[in-house]
Each structure stands twice: as C-alpha cells, then as structure tokens.
N, C-alpha and C positions, 0 to 999 in steps of 0.2 A: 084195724085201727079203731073201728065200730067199737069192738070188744074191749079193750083197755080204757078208750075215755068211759062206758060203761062203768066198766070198775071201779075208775077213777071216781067217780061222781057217788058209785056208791061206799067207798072208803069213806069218803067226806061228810056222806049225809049216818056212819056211823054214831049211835049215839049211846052204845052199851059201850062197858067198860073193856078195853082190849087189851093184851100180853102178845106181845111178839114174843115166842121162844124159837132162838136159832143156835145151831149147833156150829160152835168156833168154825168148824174143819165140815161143814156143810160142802158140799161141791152142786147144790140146788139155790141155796136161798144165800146168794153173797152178801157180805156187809155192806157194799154199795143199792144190794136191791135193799137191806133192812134200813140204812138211811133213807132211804127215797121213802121207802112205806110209810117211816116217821114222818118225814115232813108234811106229806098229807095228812099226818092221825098226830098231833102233836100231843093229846090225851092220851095217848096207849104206853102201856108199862115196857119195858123192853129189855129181856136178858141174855146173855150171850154164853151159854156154856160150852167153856174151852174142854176139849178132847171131845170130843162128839162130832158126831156127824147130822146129816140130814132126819135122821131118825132117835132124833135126843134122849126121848125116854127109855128106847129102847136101850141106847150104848151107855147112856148116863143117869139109870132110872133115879140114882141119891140124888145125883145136883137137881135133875127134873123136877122131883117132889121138892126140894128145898125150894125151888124156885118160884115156885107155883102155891099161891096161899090158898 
C-alpha cells in the first residue's frame, strides 16, 4: 500500500512532459489502468495503438515511430 500512494505522489509531483504509449491488445497495461494513469497526469499525451501488444515498438515499430515525435 506503502508503495502505490509512493507512486501515486510521485506521478503528480511529474512535471516533465509525458506520452503514455499503450498497445490496443496489451494483456499488461489495461485501458482502465491507462485512464487512471491520466487522471492523475492530466498533462501527458496519450496514444493507443491498435494491433499491438504490451511491447508496441516491437509489434508496431510504424505506428510507434508515427507516434512518438
């Protein structure tokens, strides 16, 4: 419990620019955990590419690079 308000505290106190990249068909990082993430980081950019997995660049190196400026 320690550990997550941790996190929690330090998401909030981010203050560099942030990109969530999640991969549609992730079975690690769910859209419900990438909502949550946002509402704590309401500044961070956030892309979802569909057909990918947990490992984006790897499965979807095109979209990744497009993604990512």
């Amino acid at each position: 419990m320690a550990t997550r308000a941790g996190m929690i505290t330090g998401i909030r106190n981010l203050s560099v620019p942030t990109m969530l990249v999640r991969g549609g068909s992730s079975d690690v990082v769910t859209e419900k955990a990438a909502r949550d993430l946002l509402a704590l980081l309401p500044q961070a950019q956030y892309v979802d590419v569909a057909k990918a997995g947990h490992m984006v660049a790897g499965d979807r190196n095109d979209a990744f690079t497009n993604a990512v400026p």
